[in-house]
FINUDREN-489516 format. One record per atom (N, C-alpha, C): x, y, z. Coordinates in pm, whole numbers, padded with zeros to 5 digits, always signed. Example, Ala and Ser with C-alpha at 12.3 -4.5 7.8 and 13.67 -1.06 7.14 Angstrom:
<pts>
+01319-00569+00780 +01230-00450+00780 +01320-00330+00780 +01285-00225+00708 +01367-00106+00714 +01290+00003+00787 
</pts>
This chain:
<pts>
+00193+00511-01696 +00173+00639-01628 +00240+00747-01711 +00171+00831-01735 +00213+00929-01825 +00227+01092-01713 +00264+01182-01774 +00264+01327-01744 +00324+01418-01813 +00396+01575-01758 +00402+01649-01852 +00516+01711-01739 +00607+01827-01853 +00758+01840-01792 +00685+01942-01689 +00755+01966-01547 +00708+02080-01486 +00881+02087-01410 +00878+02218-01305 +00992+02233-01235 +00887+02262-01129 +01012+02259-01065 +00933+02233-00904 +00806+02188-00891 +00789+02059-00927 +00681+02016-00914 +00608+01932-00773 +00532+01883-00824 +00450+01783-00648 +00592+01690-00645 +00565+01617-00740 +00646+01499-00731 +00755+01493-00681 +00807+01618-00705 +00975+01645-00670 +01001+01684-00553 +00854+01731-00491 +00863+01773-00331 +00825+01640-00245 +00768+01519-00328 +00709+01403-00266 +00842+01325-00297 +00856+01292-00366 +00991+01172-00355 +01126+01227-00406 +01166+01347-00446 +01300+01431-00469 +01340+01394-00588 +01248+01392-00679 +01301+01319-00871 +01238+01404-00946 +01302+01439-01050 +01170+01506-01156 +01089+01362-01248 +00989+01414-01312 +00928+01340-01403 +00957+01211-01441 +01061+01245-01565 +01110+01178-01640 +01207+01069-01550 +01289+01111-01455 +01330+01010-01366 +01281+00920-01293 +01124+00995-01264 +01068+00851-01223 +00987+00779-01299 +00983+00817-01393 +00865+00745-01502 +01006+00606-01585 +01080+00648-01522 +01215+00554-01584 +01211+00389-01452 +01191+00490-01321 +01154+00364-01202 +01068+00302-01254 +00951+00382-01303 +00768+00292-01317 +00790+00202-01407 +00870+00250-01522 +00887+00124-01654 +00962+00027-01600 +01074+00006-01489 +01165-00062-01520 +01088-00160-01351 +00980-00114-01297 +00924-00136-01196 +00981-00151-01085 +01070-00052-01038 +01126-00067-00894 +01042+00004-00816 +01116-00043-00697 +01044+00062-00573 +01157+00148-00529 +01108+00271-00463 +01246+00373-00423 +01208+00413-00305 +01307+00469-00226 +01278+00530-00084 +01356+00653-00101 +01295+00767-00093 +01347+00881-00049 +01322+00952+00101 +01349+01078+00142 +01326+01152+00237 +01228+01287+00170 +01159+01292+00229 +01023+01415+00214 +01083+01557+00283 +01048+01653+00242 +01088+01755+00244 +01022+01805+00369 +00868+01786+00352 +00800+01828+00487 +00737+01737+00532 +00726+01615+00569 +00665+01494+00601 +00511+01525+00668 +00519+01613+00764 +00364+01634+00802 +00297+01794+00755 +00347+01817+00633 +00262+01947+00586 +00147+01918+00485 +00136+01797+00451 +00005+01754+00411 -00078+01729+00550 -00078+01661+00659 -00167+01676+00753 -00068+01604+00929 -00106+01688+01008 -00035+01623+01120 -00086+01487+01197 -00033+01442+01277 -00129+01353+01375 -00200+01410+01456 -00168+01586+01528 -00224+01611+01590 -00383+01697+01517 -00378+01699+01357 -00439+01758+01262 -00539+01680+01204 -00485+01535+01205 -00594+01422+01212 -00669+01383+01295 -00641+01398+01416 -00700+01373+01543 -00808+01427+01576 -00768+01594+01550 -00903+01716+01500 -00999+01652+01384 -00950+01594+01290 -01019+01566+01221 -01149+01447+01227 -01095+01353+01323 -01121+01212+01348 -01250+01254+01504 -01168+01330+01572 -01294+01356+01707 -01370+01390+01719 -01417+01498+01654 -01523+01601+01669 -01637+01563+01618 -01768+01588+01539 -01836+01537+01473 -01772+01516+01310 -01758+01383+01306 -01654+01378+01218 -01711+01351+01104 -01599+01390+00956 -01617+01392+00860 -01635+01283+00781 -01609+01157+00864 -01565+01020+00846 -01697+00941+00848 -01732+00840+00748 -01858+00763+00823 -01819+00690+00863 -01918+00552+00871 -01871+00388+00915 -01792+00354+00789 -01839+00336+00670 -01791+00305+00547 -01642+00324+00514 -01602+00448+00602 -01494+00544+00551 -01371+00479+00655 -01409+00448+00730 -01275+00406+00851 -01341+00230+00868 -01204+00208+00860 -01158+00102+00947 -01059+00049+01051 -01089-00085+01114 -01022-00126+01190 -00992-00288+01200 -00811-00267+01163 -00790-00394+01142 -00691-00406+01181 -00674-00573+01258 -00548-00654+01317 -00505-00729+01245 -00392-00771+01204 -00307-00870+01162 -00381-00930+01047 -00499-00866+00984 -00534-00836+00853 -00689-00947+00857 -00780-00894+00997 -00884-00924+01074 -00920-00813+01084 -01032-00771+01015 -01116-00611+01044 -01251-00671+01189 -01213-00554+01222 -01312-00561+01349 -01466-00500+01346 -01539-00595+01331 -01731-00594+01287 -01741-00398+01304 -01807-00390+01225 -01822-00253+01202 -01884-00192+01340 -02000-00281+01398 -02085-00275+01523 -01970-00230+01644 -01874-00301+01643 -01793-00238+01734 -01694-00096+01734 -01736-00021+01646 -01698+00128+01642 -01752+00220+01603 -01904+00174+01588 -02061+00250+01545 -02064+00303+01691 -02183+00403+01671 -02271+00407+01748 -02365+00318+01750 -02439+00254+01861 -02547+00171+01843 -02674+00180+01780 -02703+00140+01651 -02787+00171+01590 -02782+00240+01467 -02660+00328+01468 -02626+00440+01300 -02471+00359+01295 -02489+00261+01148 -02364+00183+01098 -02287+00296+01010 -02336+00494+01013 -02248+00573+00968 -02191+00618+01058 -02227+00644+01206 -02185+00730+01291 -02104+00657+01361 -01913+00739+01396 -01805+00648+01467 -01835+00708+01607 -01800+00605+01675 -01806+00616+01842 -01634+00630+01858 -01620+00741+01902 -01479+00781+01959 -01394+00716+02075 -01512+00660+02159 -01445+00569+02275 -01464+00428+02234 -01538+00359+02138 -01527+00227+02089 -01354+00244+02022 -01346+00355+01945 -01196+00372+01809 -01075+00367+01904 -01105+00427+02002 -01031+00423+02109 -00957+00304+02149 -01075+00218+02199 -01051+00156+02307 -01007-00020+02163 -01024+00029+02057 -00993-00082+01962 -00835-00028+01946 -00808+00089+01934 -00653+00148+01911 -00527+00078+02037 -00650+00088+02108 -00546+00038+02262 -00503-00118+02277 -00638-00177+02175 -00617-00348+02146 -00541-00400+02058 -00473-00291+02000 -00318-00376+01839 -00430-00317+01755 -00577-00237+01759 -00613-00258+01604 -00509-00078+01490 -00527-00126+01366 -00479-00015+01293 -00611+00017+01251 -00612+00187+01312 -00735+00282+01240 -00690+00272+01113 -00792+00266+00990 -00792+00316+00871 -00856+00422+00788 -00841+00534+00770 -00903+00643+00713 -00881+00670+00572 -01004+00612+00502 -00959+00669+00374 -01042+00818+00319 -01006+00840+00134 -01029+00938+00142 -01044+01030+00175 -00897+01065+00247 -00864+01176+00337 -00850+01284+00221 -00813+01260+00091 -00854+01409-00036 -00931+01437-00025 -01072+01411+00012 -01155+01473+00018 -01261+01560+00130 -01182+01532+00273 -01213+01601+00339 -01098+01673+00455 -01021+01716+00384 -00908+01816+00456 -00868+01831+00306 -00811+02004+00314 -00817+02076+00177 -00692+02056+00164 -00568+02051+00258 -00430+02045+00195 -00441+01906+00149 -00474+01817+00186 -00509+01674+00095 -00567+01689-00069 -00644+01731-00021 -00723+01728-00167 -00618+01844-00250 -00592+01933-00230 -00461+02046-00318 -00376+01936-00343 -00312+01896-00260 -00213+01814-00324 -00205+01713-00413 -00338+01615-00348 -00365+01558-00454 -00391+01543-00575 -00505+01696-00608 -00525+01741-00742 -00371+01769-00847 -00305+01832-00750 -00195+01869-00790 -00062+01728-00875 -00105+01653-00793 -00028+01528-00818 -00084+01468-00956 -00226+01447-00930 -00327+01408-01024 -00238+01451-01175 -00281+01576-01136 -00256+01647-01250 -00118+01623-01350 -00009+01622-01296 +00094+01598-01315 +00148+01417-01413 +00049+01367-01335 +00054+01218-01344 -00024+01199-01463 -00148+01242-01443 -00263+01205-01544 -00325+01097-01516 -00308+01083-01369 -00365+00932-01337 -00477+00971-01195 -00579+00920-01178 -00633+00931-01035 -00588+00930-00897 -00596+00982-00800 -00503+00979-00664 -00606+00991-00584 -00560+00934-00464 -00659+00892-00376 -00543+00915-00259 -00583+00980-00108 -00526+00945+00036 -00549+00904+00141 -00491+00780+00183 -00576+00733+00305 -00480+00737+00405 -00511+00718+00521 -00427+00773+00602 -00421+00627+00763 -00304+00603+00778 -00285+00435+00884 -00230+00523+01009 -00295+00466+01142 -00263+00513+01301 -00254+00331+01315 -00111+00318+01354 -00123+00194+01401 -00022+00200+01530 -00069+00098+01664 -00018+00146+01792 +00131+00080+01796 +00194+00103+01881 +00297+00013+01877 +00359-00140+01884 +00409-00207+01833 +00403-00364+01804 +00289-00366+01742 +00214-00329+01640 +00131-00374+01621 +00075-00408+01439 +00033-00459+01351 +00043-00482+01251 -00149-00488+01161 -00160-00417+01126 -00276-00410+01027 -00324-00480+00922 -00281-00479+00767 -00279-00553+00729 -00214-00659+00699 -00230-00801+00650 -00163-00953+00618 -00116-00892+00475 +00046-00967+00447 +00070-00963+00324 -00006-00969+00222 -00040-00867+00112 -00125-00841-00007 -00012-00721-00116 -00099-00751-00223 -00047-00633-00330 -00196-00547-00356 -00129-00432-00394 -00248-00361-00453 -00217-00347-00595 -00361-00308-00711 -00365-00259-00796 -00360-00115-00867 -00265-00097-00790 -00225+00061-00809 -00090+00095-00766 -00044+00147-00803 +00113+00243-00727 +00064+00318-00626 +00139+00308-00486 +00144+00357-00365 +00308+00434-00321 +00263+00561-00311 +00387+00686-00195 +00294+00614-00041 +00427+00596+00008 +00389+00562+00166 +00480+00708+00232 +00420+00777+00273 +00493+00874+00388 +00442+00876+00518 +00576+00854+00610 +00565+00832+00727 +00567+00934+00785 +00454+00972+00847 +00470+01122+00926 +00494+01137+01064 +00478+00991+01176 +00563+01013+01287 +00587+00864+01306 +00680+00834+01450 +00722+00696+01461 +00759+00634+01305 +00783+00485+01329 +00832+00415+01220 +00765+00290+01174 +00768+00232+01109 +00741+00111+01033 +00830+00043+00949 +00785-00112+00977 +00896-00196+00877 +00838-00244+00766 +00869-00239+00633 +00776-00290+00551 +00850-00380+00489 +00806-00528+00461 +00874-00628+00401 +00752-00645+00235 +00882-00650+00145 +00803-00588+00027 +00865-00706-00050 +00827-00744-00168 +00870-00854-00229 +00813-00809-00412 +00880-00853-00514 +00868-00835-00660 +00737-00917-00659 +00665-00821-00791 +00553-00893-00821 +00489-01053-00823 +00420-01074-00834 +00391-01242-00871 +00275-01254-00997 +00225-01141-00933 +00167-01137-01080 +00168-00954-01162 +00189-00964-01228 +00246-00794-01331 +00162-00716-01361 +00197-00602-01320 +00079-00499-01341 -00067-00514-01325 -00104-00578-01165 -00228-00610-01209 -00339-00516-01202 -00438-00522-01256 -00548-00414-01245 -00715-00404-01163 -00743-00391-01175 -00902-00416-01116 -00929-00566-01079 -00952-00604-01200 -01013-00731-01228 -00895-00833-01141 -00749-00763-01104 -00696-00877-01062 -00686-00836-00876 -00699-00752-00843 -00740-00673-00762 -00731-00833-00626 -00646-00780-00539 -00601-00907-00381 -00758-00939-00365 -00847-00823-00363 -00954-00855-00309 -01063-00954-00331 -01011-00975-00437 -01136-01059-00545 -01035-01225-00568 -00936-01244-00479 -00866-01410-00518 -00948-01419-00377 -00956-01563-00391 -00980-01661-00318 -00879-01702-00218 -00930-01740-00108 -00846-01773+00004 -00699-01844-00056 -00744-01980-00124 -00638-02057-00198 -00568-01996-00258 -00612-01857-00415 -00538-01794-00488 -00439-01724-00355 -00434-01672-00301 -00388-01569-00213 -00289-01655-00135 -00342-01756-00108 -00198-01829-00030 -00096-01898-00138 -00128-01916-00234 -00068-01948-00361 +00028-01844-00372 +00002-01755-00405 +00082-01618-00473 +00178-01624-00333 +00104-01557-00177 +00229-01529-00081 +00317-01609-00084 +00268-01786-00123 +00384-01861-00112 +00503-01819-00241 +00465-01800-00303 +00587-01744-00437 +00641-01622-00401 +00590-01549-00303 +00626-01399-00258 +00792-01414-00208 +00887-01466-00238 +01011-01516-00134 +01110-01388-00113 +01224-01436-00020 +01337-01330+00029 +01263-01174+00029 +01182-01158+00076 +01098-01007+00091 +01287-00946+00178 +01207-00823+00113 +01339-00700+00153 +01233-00621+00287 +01309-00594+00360 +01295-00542+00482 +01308-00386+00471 +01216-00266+00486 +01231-00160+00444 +01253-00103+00581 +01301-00008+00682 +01255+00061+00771 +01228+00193+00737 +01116+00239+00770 +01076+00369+00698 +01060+00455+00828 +01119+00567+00849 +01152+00651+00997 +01046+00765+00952 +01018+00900+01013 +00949+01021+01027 +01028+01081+00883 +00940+01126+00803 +00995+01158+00676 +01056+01097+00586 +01039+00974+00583 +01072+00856+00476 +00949+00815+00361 +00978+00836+00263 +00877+00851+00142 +00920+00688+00105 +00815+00582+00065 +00826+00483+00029 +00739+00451-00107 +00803+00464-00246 +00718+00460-00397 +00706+00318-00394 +00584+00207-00427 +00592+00087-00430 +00500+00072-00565 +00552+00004-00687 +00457-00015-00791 +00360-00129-00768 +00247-00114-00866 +00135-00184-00846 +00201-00352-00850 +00117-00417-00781 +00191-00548-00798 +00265-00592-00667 +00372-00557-00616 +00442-00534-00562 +00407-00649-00403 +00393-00762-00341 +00385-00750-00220 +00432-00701-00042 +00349-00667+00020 +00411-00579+00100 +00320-00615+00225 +00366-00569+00372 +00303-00566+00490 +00398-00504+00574 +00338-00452+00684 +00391-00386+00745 +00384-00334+00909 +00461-00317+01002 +00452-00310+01124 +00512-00184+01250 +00435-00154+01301 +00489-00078+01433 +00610-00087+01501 +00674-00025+01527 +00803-00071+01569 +00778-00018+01771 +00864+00054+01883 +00842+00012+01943 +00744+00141+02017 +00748+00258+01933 +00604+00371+01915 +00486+00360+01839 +00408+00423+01862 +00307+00420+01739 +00311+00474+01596 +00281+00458+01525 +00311+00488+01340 +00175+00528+01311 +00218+00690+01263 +00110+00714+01122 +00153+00744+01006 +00119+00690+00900 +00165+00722+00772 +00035+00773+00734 +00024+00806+00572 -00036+00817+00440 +00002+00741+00320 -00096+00699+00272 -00059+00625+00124 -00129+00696+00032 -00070+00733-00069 -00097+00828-00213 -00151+00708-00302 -00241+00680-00336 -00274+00585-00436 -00248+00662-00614 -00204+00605-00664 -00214+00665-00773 -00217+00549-00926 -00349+00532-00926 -00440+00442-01062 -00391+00501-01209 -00289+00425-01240 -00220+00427-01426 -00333+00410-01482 -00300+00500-01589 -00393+00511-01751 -00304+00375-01818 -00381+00243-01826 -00307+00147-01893 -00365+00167-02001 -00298+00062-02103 -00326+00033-02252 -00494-00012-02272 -00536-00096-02218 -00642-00149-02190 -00752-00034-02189 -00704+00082-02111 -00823+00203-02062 -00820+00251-02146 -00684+00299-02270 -00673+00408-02418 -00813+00360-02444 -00769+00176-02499 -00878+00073-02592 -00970+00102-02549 -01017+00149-02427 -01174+00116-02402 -01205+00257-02440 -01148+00405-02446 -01169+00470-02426 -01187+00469-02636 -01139+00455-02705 -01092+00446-02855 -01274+00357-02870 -01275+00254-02814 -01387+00204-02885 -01529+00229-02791 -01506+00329-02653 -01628+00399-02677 -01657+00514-02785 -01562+00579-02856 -01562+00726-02926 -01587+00609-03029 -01575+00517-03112 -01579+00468-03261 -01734+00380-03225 -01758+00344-03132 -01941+00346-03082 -02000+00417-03065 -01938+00566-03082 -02043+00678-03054 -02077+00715-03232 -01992+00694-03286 -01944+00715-03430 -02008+00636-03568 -02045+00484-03482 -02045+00384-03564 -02179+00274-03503 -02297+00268-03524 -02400+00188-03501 -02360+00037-03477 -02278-00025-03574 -02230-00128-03583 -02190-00154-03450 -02080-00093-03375 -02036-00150-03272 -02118-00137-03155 -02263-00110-03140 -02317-00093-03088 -02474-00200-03103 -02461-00259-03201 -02547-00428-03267 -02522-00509-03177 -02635-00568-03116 -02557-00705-03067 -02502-00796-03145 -02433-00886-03062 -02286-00949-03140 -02365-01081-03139 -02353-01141-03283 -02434-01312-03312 -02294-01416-03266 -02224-01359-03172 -02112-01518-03158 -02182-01621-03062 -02263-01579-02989 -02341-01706-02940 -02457-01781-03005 -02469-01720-03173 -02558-01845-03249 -02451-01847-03336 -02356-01897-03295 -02233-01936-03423 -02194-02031-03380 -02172-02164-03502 -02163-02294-03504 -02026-02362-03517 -01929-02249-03554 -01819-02293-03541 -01694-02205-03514 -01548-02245-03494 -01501-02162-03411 -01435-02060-03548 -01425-02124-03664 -01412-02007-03794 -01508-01910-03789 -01629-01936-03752 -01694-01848-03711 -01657-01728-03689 -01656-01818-03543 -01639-01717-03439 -01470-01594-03447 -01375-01637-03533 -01253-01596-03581 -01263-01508-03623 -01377-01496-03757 -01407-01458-03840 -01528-01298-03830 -01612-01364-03684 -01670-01226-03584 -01538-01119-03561 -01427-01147-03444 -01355-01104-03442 -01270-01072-03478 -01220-01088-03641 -01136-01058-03721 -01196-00905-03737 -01284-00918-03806 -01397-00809-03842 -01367-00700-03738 -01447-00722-03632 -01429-00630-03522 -01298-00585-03510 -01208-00645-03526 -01059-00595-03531 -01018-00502-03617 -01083-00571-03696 -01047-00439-03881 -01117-00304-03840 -01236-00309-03816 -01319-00219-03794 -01273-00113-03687 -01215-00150-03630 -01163-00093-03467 -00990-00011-03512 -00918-00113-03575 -00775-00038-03641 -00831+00042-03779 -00918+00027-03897 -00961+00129-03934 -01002+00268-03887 -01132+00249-03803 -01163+00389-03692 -01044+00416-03633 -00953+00351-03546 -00897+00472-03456 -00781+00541-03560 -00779+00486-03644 -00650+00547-03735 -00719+00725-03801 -00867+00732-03777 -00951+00843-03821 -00938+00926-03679 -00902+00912-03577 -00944+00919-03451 -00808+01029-03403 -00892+01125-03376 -00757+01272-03338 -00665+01257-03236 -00534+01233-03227 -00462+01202-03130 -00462+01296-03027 -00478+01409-03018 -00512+01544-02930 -00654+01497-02861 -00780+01448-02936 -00827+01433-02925 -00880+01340-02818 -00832+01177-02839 -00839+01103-02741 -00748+01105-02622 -00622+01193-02610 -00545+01227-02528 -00654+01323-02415 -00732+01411-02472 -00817+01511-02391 -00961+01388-02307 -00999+01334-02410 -01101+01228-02360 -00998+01138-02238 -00882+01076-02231 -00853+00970-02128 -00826+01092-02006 -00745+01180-02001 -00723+01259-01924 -00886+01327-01846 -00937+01343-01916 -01086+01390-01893 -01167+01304-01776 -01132+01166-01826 -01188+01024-01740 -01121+00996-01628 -00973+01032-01638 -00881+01000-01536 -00934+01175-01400 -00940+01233-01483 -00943+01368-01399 -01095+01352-01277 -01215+01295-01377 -01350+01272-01305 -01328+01185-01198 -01263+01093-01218 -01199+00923-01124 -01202+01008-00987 -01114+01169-00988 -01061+01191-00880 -01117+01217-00764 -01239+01285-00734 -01317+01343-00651 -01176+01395-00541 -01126+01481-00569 -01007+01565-00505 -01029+01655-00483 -01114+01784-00505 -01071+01901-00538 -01119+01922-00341 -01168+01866-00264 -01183+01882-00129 -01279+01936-00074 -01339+01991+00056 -01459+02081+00036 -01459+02156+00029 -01597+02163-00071 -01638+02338-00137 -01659+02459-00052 -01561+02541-00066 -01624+02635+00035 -01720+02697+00025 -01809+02708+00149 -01982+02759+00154 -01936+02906+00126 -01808+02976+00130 -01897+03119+00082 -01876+03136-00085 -01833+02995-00163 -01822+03021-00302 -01980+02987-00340 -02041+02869-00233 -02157+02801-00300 -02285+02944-00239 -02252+02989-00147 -02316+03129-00090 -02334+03270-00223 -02275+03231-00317 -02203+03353-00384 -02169+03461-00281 -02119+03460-00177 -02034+03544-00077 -01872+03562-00160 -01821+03447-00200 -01665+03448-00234 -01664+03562-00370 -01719+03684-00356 -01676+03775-00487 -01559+03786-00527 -01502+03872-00628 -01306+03875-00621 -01285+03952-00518 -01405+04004-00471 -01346+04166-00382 -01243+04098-00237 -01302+03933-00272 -01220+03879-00114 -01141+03802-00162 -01139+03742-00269 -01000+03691-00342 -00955+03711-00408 -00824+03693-00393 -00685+03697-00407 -00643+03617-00581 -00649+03479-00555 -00616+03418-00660 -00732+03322-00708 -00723+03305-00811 -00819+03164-00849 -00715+03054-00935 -00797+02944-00902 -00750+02812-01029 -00844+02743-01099 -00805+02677-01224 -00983+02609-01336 -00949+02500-01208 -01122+02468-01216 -01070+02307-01164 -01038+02168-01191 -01003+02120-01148 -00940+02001-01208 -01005+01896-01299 -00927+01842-01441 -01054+01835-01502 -01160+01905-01583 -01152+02035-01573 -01257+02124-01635 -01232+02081-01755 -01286+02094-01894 -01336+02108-02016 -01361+02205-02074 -01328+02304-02115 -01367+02415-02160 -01349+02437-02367 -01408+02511-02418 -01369+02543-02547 -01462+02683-02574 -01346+02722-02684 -01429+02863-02709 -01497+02897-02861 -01607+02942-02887 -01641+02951-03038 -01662+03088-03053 -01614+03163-03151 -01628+03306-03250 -01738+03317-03280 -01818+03386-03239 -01971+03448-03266 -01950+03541-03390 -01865+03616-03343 -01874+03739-03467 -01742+03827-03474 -01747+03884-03524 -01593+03998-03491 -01547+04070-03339 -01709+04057-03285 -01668+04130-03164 -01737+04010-03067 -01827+03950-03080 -01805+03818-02934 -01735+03721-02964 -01755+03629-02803 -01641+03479-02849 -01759+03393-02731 -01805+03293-02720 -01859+03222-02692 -01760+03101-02639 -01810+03122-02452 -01722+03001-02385 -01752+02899-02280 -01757+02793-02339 -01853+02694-02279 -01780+02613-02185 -01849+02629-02076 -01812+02526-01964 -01875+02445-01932 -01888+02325-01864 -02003+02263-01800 -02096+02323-01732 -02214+02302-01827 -02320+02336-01739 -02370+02490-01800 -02265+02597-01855 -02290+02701-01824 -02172+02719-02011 -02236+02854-02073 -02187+02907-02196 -02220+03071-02128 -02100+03092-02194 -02068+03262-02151 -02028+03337-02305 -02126+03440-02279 -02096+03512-02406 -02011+03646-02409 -01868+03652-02439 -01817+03790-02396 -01721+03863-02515 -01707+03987-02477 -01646+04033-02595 -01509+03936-02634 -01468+03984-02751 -01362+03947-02814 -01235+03932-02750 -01209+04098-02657 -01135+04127-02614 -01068+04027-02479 -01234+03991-02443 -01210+03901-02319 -01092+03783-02341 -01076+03726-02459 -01052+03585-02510 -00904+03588-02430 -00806+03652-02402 -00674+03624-02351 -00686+03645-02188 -00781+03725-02097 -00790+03673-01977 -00843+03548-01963 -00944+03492-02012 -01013+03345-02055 -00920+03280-02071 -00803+03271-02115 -00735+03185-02165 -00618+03170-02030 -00576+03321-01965 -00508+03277-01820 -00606+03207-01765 -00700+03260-01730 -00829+03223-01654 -00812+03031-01596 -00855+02998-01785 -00849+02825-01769 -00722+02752-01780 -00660+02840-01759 -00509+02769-01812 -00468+02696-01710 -00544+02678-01589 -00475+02573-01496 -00380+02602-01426 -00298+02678-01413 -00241+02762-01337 -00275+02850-01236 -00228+02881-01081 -00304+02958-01024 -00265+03108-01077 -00430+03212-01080 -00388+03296-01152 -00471+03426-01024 -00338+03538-01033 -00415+03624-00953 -00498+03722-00977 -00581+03841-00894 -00648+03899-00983 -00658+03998-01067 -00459+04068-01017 -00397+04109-01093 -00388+04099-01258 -00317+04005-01227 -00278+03887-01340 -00393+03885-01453 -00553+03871-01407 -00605+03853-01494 -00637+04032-01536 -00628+04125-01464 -00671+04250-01492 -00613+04321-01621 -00486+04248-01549 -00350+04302-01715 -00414+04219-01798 -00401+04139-01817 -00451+04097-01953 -00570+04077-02023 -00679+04148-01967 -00786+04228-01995 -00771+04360-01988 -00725+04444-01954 -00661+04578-01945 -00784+04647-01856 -00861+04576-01818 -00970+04646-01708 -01034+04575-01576 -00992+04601-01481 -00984+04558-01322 -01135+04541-01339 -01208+04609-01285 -01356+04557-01271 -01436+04485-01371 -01329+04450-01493 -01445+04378-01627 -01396+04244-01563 -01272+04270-01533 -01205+04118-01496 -01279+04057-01384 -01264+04152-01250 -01343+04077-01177 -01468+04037-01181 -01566+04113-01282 -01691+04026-01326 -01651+03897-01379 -01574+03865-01477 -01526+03782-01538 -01473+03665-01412 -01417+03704-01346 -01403+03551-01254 -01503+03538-01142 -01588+03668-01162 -01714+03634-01075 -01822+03521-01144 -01832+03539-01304 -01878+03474-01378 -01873+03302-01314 -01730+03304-01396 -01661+03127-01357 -01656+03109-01249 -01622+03183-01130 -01697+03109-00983 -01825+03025-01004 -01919+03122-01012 -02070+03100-01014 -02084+02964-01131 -01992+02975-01256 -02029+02859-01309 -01943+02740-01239 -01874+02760-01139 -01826+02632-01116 -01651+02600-01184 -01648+02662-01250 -01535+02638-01379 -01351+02698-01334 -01421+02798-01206 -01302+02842-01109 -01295+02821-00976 -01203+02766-00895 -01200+02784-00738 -01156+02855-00695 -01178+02936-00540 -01062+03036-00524 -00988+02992-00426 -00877+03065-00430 -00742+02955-00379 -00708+02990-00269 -00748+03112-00214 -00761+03181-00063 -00879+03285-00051 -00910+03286+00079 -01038+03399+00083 -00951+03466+00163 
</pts>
């Protein structure tokens, strides 16, 4: 897990560390418990509830419901007949039976979720995801498992006990993923899971658990809602894949099918992959370190689907500057600029190339800088209020800016 120095950052308002202090936990793979600053200003229970009742944002796909790590047939919290649409008095009346609601991808439909998340994202350089656990009292959701990812657990009311135990197997990733062992693998591993540490996590207790990690967890003698921050590391494995898609875009060869299945012996076959090896530490040694740093970040940024929903009066073209305040690039954007001539500069975003004077090039440059920028802010440094606000009327319309209040 990588990132970049900031002050007052997400992180430091999510678990009370800067950067570099916790990127010292991630290497050395502990877990930490801090206290949260605002425990329910990412979203309340009574804020979820709004969220969860009404015609909701949620499908079948999106929520679940599970006991003692027994999900309950989807049919029983449908409507009869639409396996997208939740029945509020089925969710109900399963909440009242020990089950734990599960809501994921809560970044993407409540906006202080998705802000924060982007925000985290960003920081990390890794994908983030929020799902969000209502579990009743005495009552327990999922069976001991690890995930393939690092998890912030914040408890936003009542409590939970979480019994957590050191890896069994290290850093695992996708492919090793709880979901995909076999009944046997899985009772194998819990049995090696031993002396689990007993966490109690109260209303504003932040719980960091690295990937790997086993854990489960329970209601104490109220009901518990937390959030879990998922947050998916850029491993070594993803650079490689990312290094020998750019030296396949580069190189025909690695893009031949491979003769090791009409090869007769295992020198052969040594001798395939020696090659491929040479070929692969030759290219990336040609290969721009700025360069593939912008490509993994680029991949990690798309992963996110964070930025939350779009507001209809940006997709309306209603959101002019005349009603906002500030803007930010969005997360992820891509941008670069090319010199036309002495007096234009040419600036390409997805989807969309903008041709503007010269002069423009240093509001452009607050503009994408990722920072929220106001419309002040960009006026000074174009030295003209209404060129500017064309100018972020522009990047609205291409997509390339959000605005950060109407």
């Amino acid at each position: 897990m990588t990132g970049s120095n900031s002050t007052g950052s997400t992180l430091e308002a999510l678990i009370g560390i800067d950067l570099q202090e916790f990127l010292q936990i991630v290497a050395g793979g502990h877990y930490k418990v801090a206290r949260a600053a605002n425990p329910s200003g990412l979203i309340s229970l009574a804020e979820f509830d709004e969220l969860i009742s009404g015609p909701s944002a949620f499908s079948g796909s999106d929520m679940r419901l599970i006991k003692d790590g027994t999900p309950l047939a989807g049919d029983r919290y449908t409507v009869a007949g639409s396996s997208a649409q939740i029945d509020g008095a089925k969710v109900i009346a399963a909440i009242s039976h020990g089950y734990t609601l599960v809501a994921n991808r809560l970044h993407q439909v409540n906006r202080k979720c998705g802000s924060f998340a982007r925000k985290l994202a960003e920081e990390l350089h890794c994908p983030v995801a929020i799902n969000a656990y209502l579990t009743p009292a005495g009552s327990q959701g999922l069976s001991p498992h690890y995930d393939h990812h690092d998890v912030f657990v914040i408890q936003i009311e009542g409590s939970k006990v979480w019994n957590i135990s050191p890896p069994v197997i290290p850093a695992p990733t996708m492919r090793e993923s709880w979901r995909y062992l076999s009944d046997s693998q899985a009772a194998e591993i819990e049995s090696q899971a031993v002396n689990p540490t007993a966490i109690t996590l109260s209303a504003g207790d932040v719980l960091y658990l690295p990937r790997g990690w086993m854990h489960s967890a329970s209601a104490q003698e109220g009901h518990s809602f937390h959030l879990t921050i998922s947050v998916d590391p850029v491993t070594r494995k993803d650079v490689l894949i990312h290094v020998m898609d750019i030296l396949a875009a580069q190189d025909d060869w690695f893009r031949r099918e491979s003769s090791l299945f009409r090869m007769g012996s295992d020198q052969e076959i040594l001798d395939e992959i020696s090659t491929a090896l040479t070929k692969v530490v030759d290219g990336a040694s040609e290969i721009s370190a700025p360069s593939l740093v912008e490509v993994v970040q680029e991949s990690a940024a798309n992963g996110l689907g964070i930025d939350g929903p779009k507001m209809a009066v940006t997709a309306l073209g209603i959101a002019t500057p005349s009603n906002i305040s500030s803007v930010r690039r969005r997360a992820g954007l891509r941008w670069s600029t090319t010199s036309l001539d002495d007096e234009r500069v040419a600036v390409q975003v997805p989807g969309a190339k903008l041709v503007l004077p010269q002069a423009a090039l240093p509001s452009v440059t607050l503009l994408l800088s990722g920072r929220e920028v106001t419309r002040r802010e960009a006026a000074e440094a174009l030295g003209d209020e209404a060129v500017a606000d064309q100018l972020i009327a522009a990047f609205l319309q291409a997509g390339a800016l959000e605005p950060m209040n109407t």
